[in-house]
Every structure is written in structure tokens, then in C-alpha cells.
C-alpha positions in Angstrom: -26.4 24.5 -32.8 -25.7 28.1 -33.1 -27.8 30.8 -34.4 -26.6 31.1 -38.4 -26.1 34.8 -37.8 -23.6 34.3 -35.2 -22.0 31.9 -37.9 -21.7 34.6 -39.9 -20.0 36.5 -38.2 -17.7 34.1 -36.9 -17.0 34.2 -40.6 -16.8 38.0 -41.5 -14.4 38.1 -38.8 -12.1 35.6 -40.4 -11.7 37.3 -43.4 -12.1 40.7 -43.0 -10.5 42.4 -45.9 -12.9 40.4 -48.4 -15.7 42.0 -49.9 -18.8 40.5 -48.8 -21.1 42.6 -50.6 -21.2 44.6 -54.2 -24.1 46.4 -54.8 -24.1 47.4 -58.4 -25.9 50.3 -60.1 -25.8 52.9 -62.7 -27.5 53.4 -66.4 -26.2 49.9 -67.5 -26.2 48.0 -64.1 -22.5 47.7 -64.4 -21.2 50.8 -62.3 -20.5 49.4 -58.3 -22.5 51.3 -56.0 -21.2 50.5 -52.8 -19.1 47.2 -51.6 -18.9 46.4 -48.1 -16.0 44.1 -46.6 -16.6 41.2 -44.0 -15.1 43.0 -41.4 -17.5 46.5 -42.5 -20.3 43.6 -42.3 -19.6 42.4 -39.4 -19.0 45.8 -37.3 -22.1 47.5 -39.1 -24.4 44.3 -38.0 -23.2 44.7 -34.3 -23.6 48.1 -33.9 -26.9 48.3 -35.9 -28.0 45.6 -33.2 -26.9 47.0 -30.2 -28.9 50.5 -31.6 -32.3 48.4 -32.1 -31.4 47.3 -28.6 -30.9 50.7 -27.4 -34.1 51.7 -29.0 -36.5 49.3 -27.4 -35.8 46.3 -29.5 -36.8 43.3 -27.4 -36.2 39.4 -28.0 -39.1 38.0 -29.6 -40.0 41.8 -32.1 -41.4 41.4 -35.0 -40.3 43.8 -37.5 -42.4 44.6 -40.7 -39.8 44.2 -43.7 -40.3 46.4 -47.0 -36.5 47.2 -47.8 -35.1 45.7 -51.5 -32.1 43.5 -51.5 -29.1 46.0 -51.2 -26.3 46.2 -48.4 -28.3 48.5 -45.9 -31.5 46.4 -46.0 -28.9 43.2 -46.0 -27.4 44.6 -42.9 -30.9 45.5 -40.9 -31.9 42.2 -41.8 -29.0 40.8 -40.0 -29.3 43.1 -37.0 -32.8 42.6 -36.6 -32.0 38.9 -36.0 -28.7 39.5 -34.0 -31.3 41.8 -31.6 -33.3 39.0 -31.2 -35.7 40.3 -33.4 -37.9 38.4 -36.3 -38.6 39.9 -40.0 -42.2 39.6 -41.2 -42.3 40.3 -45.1 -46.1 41.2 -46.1 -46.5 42.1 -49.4 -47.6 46.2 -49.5 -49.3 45.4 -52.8 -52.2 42.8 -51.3 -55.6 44.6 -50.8 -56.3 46.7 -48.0 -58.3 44.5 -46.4 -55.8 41.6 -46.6 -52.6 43.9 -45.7 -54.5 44.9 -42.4 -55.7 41.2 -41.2 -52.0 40.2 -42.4 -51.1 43.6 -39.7 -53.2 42.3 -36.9 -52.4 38.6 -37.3 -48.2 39.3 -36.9 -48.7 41.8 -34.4 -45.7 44.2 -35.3 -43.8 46.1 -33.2 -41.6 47.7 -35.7 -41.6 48.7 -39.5 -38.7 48.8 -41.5 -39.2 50.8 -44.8 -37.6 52.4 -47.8 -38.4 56.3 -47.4 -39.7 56.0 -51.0 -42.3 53.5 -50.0 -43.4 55.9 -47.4 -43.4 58.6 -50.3 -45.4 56.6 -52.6 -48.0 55.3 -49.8 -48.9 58.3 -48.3 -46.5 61.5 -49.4 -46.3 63.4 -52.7 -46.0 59.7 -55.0 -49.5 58.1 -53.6 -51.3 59.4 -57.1 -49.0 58.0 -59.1 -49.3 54.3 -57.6 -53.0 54.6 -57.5 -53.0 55.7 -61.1 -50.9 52.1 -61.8 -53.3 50.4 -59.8 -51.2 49.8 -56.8 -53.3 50.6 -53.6 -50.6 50.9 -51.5 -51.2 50.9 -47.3 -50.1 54.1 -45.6 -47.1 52.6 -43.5 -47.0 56.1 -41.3 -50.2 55.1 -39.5 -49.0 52.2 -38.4 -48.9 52.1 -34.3 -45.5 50.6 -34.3 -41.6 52.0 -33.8 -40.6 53.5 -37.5 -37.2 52.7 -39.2 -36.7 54.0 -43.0 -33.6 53.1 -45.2 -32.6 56.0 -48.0 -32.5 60.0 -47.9 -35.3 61.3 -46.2 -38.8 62.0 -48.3 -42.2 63.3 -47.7 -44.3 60.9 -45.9 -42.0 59.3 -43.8 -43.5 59.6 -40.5 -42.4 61.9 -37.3 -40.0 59.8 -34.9 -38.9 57.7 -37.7 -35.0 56.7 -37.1 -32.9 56.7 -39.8 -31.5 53.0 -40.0 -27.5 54.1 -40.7 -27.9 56.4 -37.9 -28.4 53.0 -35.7 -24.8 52.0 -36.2 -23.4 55.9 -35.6 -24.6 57.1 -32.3 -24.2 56.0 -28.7 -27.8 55.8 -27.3 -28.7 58.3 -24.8 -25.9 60.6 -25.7 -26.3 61.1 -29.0 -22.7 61.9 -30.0 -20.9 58.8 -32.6 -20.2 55.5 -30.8 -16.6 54.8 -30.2 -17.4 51.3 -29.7 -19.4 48.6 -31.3 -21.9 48.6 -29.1 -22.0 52.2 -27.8 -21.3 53.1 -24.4 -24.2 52.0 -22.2 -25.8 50.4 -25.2 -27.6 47.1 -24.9 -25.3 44.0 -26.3 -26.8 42.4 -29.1 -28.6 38.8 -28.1 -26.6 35.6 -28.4 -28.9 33.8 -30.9 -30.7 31.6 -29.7 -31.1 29.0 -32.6 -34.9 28.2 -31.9 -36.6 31.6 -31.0 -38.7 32.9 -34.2 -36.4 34.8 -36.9 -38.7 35.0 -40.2 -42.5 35.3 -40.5 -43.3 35.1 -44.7 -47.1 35.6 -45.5 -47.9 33.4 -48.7 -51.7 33.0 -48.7 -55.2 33.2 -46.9 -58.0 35.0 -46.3 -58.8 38.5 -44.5 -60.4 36.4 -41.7 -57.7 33.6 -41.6 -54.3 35.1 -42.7 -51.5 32.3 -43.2 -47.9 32.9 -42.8 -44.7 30.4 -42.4 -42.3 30.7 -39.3 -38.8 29.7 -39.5 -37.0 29.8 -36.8 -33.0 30.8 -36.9 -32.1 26.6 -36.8 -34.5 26.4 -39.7 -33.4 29.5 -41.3 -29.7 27.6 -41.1 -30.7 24.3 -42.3 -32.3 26.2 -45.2 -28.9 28.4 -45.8 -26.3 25.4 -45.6 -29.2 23.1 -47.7 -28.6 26.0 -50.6 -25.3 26.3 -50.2 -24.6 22.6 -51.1 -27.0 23.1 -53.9 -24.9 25.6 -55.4 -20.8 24.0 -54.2 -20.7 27.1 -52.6 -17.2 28.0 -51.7 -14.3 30.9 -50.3 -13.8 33.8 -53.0 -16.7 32.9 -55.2 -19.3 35.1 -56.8 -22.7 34.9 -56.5 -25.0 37.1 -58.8 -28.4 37.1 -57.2 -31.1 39.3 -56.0 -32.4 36.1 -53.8 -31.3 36.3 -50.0 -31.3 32.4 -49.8 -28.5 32.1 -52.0 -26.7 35.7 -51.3 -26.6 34.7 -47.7 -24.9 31.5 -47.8 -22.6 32.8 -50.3 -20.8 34.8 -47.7 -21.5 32.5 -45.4 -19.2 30.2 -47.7 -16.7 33.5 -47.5 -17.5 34.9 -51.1 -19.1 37.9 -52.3 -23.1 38.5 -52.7 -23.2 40.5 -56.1 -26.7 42.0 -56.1 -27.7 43.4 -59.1 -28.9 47.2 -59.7 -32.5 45.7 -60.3 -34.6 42.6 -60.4 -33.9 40.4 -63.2 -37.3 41.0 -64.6 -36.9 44.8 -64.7 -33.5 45.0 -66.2 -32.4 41.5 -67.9 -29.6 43.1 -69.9 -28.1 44.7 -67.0 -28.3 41.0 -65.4 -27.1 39.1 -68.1 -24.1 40.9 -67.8 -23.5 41.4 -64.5 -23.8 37.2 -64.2 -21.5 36.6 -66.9 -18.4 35.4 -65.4 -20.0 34.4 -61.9 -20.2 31.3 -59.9 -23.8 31.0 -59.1 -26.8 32.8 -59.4 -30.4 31.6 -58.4 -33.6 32.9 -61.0 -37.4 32.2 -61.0 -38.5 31.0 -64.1 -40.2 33.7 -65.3 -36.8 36.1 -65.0 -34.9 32.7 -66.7 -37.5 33.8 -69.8 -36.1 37.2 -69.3 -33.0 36.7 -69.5 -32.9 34.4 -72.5 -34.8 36.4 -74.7 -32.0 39.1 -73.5 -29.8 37.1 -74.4 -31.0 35.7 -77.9 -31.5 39.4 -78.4 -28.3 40.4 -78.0 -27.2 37.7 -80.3 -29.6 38.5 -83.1 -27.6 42.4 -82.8 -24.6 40.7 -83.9 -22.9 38.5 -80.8 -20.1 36.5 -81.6 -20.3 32.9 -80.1 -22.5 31.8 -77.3 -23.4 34.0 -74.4 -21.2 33.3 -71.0 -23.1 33.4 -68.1 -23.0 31.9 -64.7 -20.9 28.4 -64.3 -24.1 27.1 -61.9 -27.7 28.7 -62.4 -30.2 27.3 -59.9 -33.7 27.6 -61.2 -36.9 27.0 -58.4 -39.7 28.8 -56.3 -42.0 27.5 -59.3 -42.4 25.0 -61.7 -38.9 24.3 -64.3 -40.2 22.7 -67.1 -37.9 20.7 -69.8 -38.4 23.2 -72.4 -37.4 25.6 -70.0 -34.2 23.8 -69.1 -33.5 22.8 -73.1 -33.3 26.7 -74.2 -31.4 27.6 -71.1 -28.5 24.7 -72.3 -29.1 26.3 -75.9 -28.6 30.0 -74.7 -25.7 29.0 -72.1 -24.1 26.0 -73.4 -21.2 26.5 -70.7 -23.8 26.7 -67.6 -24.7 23.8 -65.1 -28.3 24.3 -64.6 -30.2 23.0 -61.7 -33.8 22.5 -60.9 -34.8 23.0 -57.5 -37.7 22.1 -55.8 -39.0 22.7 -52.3 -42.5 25.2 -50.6 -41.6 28.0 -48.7 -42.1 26.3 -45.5 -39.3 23.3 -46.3 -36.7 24.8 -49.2 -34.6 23.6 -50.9 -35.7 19.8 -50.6 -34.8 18.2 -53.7 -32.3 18.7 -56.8 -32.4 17.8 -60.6 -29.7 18.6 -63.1 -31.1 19.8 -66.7 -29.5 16.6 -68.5 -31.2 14.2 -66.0 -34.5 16.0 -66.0 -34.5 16.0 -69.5 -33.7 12.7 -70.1 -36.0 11.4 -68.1 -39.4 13.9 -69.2 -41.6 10.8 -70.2 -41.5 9.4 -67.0 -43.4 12.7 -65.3 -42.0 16.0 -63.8 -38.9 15.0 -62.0 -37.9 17.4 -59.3 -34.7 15.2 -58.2 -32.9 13.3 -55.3 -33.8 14.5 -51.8 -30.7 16.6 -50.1 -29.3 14.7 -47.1 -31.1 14.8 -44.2 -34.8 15.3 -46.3 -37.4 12.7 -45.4 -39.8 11.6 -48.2 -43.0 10.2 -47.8 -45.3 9.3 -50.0 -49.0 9.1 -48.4 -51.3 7.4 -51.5 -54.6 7.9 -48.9 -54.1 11.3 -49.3 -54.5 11.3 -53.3 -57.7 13.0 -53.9 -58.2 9.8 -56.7 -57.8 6.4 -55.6 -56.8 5.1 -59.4 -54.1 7.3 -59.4 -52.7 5.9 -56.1 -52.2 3.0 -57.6 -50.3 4.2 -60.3 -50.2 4.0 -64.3 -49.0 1.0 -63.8 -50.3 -1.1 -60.7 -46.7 -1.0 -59.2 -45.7 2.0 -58.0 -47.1 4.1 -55.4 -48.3 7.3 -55.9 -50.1 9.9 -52.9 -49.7 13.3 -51.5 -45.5 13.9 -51.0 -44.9 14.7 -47.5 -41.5 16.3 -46.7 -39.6 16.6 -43.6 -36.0 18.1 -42.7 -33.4 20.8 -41.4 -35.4 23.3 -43.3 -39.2 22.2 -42.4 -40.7 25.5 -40.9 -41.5 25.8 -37.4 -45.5 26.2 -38.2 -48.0 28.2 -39.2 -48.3 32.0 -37.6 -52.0 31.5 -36.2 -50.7 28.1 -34.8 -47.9 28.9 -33.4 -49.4 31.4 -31.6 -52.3 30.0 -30.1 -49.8 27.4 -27.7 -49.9 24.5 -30.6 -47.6 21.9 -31.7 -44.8 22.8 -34.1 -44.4 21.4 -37.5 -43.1 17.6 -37.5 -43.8 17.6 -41.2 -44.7 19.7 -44.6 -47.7 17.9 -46.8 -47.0 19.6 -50.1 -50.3 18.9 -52.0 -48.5 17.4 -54.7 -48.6 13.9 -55.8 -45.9 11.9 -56.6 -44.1 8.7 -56.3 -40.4 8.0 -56.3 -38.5 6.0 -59.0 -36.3 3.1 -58.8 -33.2 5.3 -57.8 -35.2 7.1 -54.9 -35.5 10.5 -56.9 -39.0 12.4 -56.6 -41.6 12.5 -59.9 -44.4 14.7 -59.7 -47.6 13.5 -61.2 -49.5 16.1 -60.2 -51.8 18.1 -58.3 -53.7 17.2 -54.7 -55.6 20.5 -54.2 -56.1 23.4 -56.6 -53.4 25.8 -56.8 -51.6 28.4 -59.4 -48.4 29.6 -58.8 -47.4 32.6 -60.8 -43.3 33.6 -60.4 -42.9 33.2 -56.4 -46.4 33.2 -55.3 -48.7 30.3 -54.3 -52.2 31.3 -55.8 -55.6 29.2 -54.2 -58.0 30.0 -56.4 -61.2 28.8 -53.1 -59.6 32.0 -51.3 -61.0 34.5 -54.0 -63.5 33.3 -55.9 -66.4 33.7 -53.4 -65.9 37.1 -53.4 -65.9 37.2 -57.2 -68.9 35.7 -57.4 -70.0 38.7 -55.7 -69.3 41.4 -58.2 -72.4 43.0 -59.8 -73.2 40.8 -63.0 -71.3 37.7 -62.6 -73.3 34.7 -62.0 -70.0 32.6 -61.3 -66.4 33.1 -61.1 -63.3 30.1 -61.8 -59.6 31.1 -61.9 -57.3 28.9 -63.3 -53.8 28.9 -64.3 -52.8 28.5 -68.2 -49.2 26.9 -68.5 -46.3 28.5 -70.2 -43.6 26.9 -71.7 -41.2 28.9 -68.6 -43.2 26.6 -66.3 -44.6 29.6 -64.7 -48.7 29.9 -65.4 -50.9 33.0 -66.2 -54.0 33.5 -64.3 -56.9 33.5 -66.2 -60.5 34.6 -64.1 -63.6 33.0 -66.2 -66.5 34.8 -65.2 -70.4 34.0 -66.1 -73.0 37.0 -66.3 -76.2 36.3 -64.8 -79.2 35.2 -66.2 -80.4 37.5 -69.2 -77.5 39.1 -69.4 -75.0 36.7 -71.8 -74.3 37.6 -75.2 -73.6 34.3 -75.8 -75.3 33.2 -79.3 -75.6 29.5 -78.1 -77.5 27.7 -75.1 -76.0 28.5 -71.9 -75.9 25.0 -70.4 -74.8 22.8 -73.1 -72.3 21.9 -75.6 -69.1 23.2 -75.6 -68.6 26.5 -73.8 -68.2 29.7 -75.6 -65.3 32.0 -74.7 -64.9 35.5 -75.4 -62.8 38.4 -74.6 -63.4 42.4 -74.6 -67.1 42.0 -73.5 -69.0 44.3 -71.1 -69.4 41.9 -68.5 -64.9 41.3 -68.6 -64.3 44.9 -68.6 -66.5 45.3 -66.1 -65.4 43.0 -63.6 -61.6 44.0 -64.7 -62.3 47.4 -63.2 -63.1 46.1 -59.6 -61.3 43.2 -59.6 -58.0 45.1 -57.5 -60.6 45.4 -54.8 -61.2 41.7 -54.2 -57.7 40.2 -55.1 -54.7 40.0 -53.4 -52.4 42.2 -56.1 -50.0 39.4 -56.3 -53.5 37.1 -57.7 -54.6 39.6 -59.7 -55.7 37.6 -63.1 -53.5 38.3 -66.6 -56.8 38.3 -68.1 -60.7 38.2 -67.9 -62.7 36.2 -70.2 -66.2 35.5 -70.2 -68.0 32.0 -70.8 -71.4 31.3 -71.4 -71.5 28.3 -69.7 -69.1 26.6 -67.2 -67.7 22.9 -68.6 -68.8 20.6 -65.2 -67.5 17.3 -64.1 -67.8 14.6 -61.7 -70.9 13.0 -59.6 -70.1 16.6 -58.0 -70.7 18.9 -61.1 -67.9 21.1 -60.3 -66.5 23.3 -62.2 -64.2 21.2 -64.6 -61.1 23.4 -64.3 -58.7 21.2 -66.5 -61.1 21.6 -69.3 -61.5 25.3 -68.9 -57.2 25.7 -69.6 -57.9 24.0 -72.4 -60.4 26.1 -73.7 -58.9 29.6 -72.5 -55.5 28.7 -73.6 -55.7 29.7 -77.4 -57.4 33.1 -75.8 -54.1 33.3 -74.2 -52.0 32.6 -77.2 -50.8 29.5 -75.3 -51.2 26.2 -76.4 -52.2 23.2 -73.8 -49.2 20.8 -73.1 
């Protein structure tokens, strides 16, 4: 198997008058920025390659990633990888702590950064993102090679190479390359399909940092997985700001449409700019977005039903029924699709929205597996033996184990001290599989709240909650939302003598309350203890944690139902 970058362009050179990618802009998101043709793509990849390679680039690199979805970051991203290079994506916005283990665990040799990331870490912008609460790390003093995407700003650090000036100059003479590779330039590498190509951080603590591997065969499987999921084809649109479906939309020879900005940010300019396209690909949170865009719109005076997309995939969290129902409502003329999978095997299964609805009493079905996903179901994994046995005493329920073309090559810390790869993904969820072989979730094997894309474990934080002055104990726990995504709610108990509870701290039903001195306290200094993509929605105190089991843990099902009218959310 080739590497899916050499694919690519195998592609791109096939049809190079196409436009691959439209990057769209303006007031309205509607003006086109820049559009690049396969045979542009294909000639900017190789020459940005061959100018890593001239640089230093080496096989096996790994190049820090903070560039947005747009055709220069699309185009590094490519190049990196055609070099022989690997992309590590580490969010900026975890705590300074975190973002540094995260450094010193990936072992970078390169940073790839937008010049205004630069500018607001460490130039004339840093006030600003510390007065929003973003404690952004100073890329600049990183001890790696620099590349920056955008004009120059203040901040980006001496040495720093340009990335568009990769693709213009002949290394060592520095005159413009007549050639795609420059003369004297380093060729890019042939991929190899198994060498290391993305390293994604999702979770862990400053001391044990975890992070996924794919490799470029895994990186493929994932690619052609999605593009089935979305009957990807030649001359086709896709209207996404989500690389996993952009990428095998040209892969398919049709165009990535990425929008101005995130869904979230802009969901008018979306909703228009995916009216009309083939495919697009949403979290659940920016499907809320654009909906109540949508309904907006229509409440202004529309005239019929809202066009948008004829296939709009829906994953990386939860998709609930309500959720799927509104979307048919809003876009009667849309397929949608709920996809399921972890960052380390995705996309593994597929549901449409009139066979997950119709079948919501039955549990949370996530769909058939895609061909060539194993299933297992492992019932002496499920954390309670009754519910292994099922509802019913006949079917099977345990912890759903995936395998697949997709399944990650390991864990980062693994990987690198000499073990094993991945032969299989234990997902933590339980569920069994019906009659026609499709999965149904059930549930939940370990704690875990996922908010939009991220994974949150609520053990990896709340130690160090604990810690902050005042709080006797600390539980996080995530309130469902009828989008399927979850807020994060942190329940906090003050220490002895200092509750302003009116009732007995240890029995009866607990007493929660917002807005007290002990909630704005701890909301103050919580940013220092929190990875920014865990940081709770809201504090609340209690003056007495609900406790279950012959363990007397915290009973964290109990406390979502308690903090949910708090949250203006009521309990499923």
C-alpha cells in the first residue's frame, strides 16, 4: 500500500485544471479568497517538500501544528508528510504546565505557526489573550526550526522561514526554483505507508501526557473509511472545516470548500456557504449552531425550507435523536448521518437519522460497522456484572472493542519506549450488538465527558482541584444537552466551617448553589489547574457530596441530576 499522500497526488495530476480547494472569506463568508487547482496542489506540495528537505527536514520530524484549515496550512500539512515528516497538533490553549510535558513528550523538531499566534503569544496581542483568559505558550522560545504561515507580525521569532517562500526558492542559491524540486534540492520521500504521519494529543496528565499515532496506512484507511461514509465522488463539493472529510474529497477528485470561519463562529456564513453542497461533516455542537441560524433566518421571513447539504455527517461526540429529529425538521432535503468512532479508530460505524430514530427505545445506536471494522464485545470488562448480562438475560453486553484499517498505531509514550503496536482500540463504552449486527451503546465503562471534540477524564483534574484553598472536595461531571454534546459542571465542597449551607452537611439531599464565595473563588484559579479545553461551564457549590456503593464514591449520576436545573437543562 502506498502512502495516501502519494495517492493524492497521483490524483491532482490526473485532473489538473480542477479546483481542489476554495477558501472562502469576506464580511458574509461568501466572497472566494483563494482557489487552488489540482495541478497548483500538486506542484505547491512538491516543492514545499523538497524546501523542508532542503532545510533540514529529516524522515521521522515531528512538526508542531498550529495553522487553521485554509490552502497554505492544507498544503504544509501535505508537504510535511511528503518530506517524511509527522504533524503533532497540541492544543496552545492547555495550561502551561500541560503544553510543556505535551512539548517534551513529542520531542519537536519543528513548529509550524500562524504569525498571528506568534503575535498573540508573545508580541504586541499577548494582553489581549491573557485578558480572555487564554494563557497562551510563547511558541518563539521553542528550541526547534520555525515556520509561520501569513504576513509577517511582531513576535514571530528571528530565523523563522516564511512557509510560501519554501515552494519559491532553490536552496542554497536563493534565487526562484525553476524546477519542482529546486536545483540541488533534496527530493521529497517516497511515503512510506507505515512511518509515523500524525501525533494528536487528546488527554493526560503533566507527568503522563497521552497522544494517538497514526501512521500514513492508518491515516489512509481513515481517509477512504470517510470517503465511503460520505459516496464521495469526482466534481463534488464538500463544505467542511474538518480535514478528515476535506481530504478525501479531493482525494475523490472534488473540491474542499472551507469556510471563512468555524461553524461555531460564523453559522450564517456556513449555512450558506453549504447550501447547495454535496457533503459536509459538523460536531454537534456547530449542528446546534447552525439550526438555530437557520430557524432564525426563517423566523426573518424565509420562504420554504432551508437547502443545505444533500449528505451531512454528524460525529466526534455524541448525536442524540432529538438532535437528528430537528436537523430532518430544519433540512428536510438532507441525508443525515451519525457517525461514530475515538480518535484512535474513526470512522468505525454508521447510522442514518431515520434508522436511529426508529430504533431510540432499544438504546443509543451508533450503526453497522464499515467493512473491514472488527467488533467485539468483551462483557468481563463491564465495570457491573448485571449489566453484562443484559436487560434481558439474552444478549451480551461488555466493553466494545474495535479493530480496523483506521485503528492507530499506539500510544506516543508506547510507541516510543520499543513496545508493541495497537492490535486493538477498547473504547470504554459498553454495548452489545442487535439482531442485524449493528452496535447499541448502553453506556459508559469509565468516567468520561466529552464536550464538542474533546475527551474530558474528570480522575486527571480533580486531584489538583481538591487542592485549591477552600475546597474540601472537587467532582466534575458532564450535564447532557439535547445536541448530545454535555457541559462541564465542577461541584466543589468548602471545608469544614466554611459552608453556608443552612442544612447538615452529610445528609439528606445535597444542597446546591451558585454565585457563592467559595464558586467564585475557585472560578478565578481554576485556568491554572485545567486544561482550557476542560475548563468547567460552571461552578457550583454543594454542601454535601450524594455517595454510592460499598465504595462511598462520589455518586456522579446523581449529582447531573441535581446540577441539571442549575444549568437550565433538564435530565433525560
Amino acid at each position: 500500500m502506498t502512502h495516501f499522500v502519494d495517492d493524492l497526488l497521483d490524483v491532482a495530476r490526473s485532473v489538473p485544471g480542477v479546483v481542489a480547494l476554495r477558501w472562502l472569506g469576506g464580511r458574509d463568508g461568501g466572497r472566494v479568497r483563494e482557489e487552488v487547482t489540482f495541478g497548483s496542489l500538486a506542484e505547491r506540495v512538491e516543492r514545499t517538500a523538497s524546501g523542508l528537505r532542503a532545510q533540514g527536514m529529516e524522515p521521522g520530524d515531528r512538526v508542531l501544528f498550529s495553522i487553521r484549515p485554509r490552502p497554505e496550512g492544507v498544503i504544509l500539512c501535505l508537504a510535511v508528510l511528503r518530506a517524511g515528516g509527522a504533524v503533532v497538533f497540541v492544543d496552545p490553549g492547555s495550561t502551561p504546565e500541560l503544553f510543556a510535558a505535551r512539548i517534551a513528550a513529542a520531542k519537536p523538531r519543528w513548529a509550524a505557526t500562524e504569525a498571528l499566534l506568534h503575535a498573540a503569544s508573545s508580541g504586541p496581542l499577548r494582553g489581549i489573550a491573557r485578558s480572555r483568559g487564554l494563557l497562551l505558550p510563547d511558541y518563539g522560545r521553542l528550541l526547534v526550526r520555525h515556520l509561520y504561515t501569513g504576513a509577517w507580525l511582531p513576535g514571530v521569532p528571528r530565523g523563522a522561514r516564511r512557509v510560501t517562500s519554501l515552494g519559491r526558492v532553490a536552496p542554497g542559491t536563493g534565487r526562484a526554483s525553476a524546477s519542482p524540486t529546486g536545483a540541488g534540492a533534496p527530493g521529497p520521500v517516497t511515503g512510506e505507508a507505515d512511518r509515523e504521519a500524525l501525533v494528536v494529543f487528546t488527554s493526560g496528565t503533566t507527568s503522563d501526557p497521552k497522544a494517538v499515532v497514526h501512521t500514513g496506512r492508518t491515516l489512509g484507511g481513515m481517509l477512504d473509511l470517510f470517503a465511503r461514509v460520505g459516496d464521495l465522488g469526482p466534481a463534488q463539493r464538500a463544505h467542511t472545516d474538518q480535514m478528515f472529510l476535506g481530504l478525501p474529497a479531493i482525494m475523490a477528485g472534488g473540491t474542499w470548500e472551507i469556510p471563512a470561519k468555524a461553524p461555531k463562529d460564523a453559522p450564517e456564513a456556513f449555512a450558506r456557504g453549504v447550501a447547495g453542497a454535496d457533503s459536509s461533516f459538523l460536531v454537534p455542537a456547530d449542528v446546534t449552531a447552525l439550526l438555530d441560524a437557520l430557524e432564525a433566518q426563517g423566523r426573518a421571513g424565509g420562504v420554504g425550507p432551508a437547502e443545505g447539504p444533500a449528505v451531512l455527517a454528524v460525529g466526534a461526540a455524541p448525536v442524540t435523536v432529538a438532535l437528528l429529529e430537528r436537523g430532518r425538521r430544519v433540512l428536510p432535503g438532507t441525508r443525515w448521518l451519525a457517525v461514530y468512532g475515538a480518535t484512535e479508530i474513526l470512522p468505525a460505524a454508521v447510522t442514518d437519522a431515520d434508522e436511529k430514530i426508529a430504533t431510540a427505545a432499544e438504546g443509543d445506536l451508533v450503526g453497522r460497522p464499515l467493512d473491514g471494522i472488527g467488533v467485539r464485545i468483551d462483557p468481563e470488562a463491564a465495570s457491573d456484572p448485571e449489566v453484562a448480562s443484559g436487560a434481558d438475560g439474552e444478549r451480551m453486553v461488555g466493553e466494545l472493542v474495535l479493530t480496523g484499517p483506521s485503528l492507530m498505531a499506539g500510544y506516543l509514550s508506547d510507541l516510543d519506549a520499543g513496545r508493541p503496536r495497537a492490535v486493538e482500540h477498547r473504547t470504554g463504552d459498553l454495548a452489545y450488538r442487535d439482531a442485524e449486527g449493528r452496535i447499541v451503546l448502553v453506556g459508559r465503562n469509565r468516567d468520561m465527558i466529552i464536550r464538542g471534540t474533546v475527551n474530558i477524564y474528570p480522575g486527571l483534574f480533580e486531584p489538583r482541584l481538591r487542592d485549591l484553598p477552600g475546597v474540601a472536595d472537587a467532582v466534575m461531571v458532564g450535564v447532557p444537552v439535547p445536541d448530545g454534546d454535555e457541559r462541564v459542571v465542577l461541584v466543589v465542597t468548602a471545608e469544614a466551617g466554611d459552608s453556608h449551607s443552612s442544612r447538615d452537611p452529610h445528609t439528606g439531599t445535597p444542597e446546591i448553589r451558585t454565585g457563592t464565595e467559595l464558586t467564585r473563588s475557585v472560578g478565578d484559579q481554576v485556568a491554572r489547574v485545567v486544561d482550557h479545553g476542560a475548563l468547567p461551564d460552571l461552578v457550583v457549590e454543594a454542601s454535601h457530596l450524594p455517595l454510592a456503593g460499598r465504595s462511598r464514591k462520589p455518586d456522579r449520576r446523581a449529582l447531573v441530576s441535581l446540577v441539571s436545573p442549575v444549568t437550565g437543562t433538564v435530565r433525560a
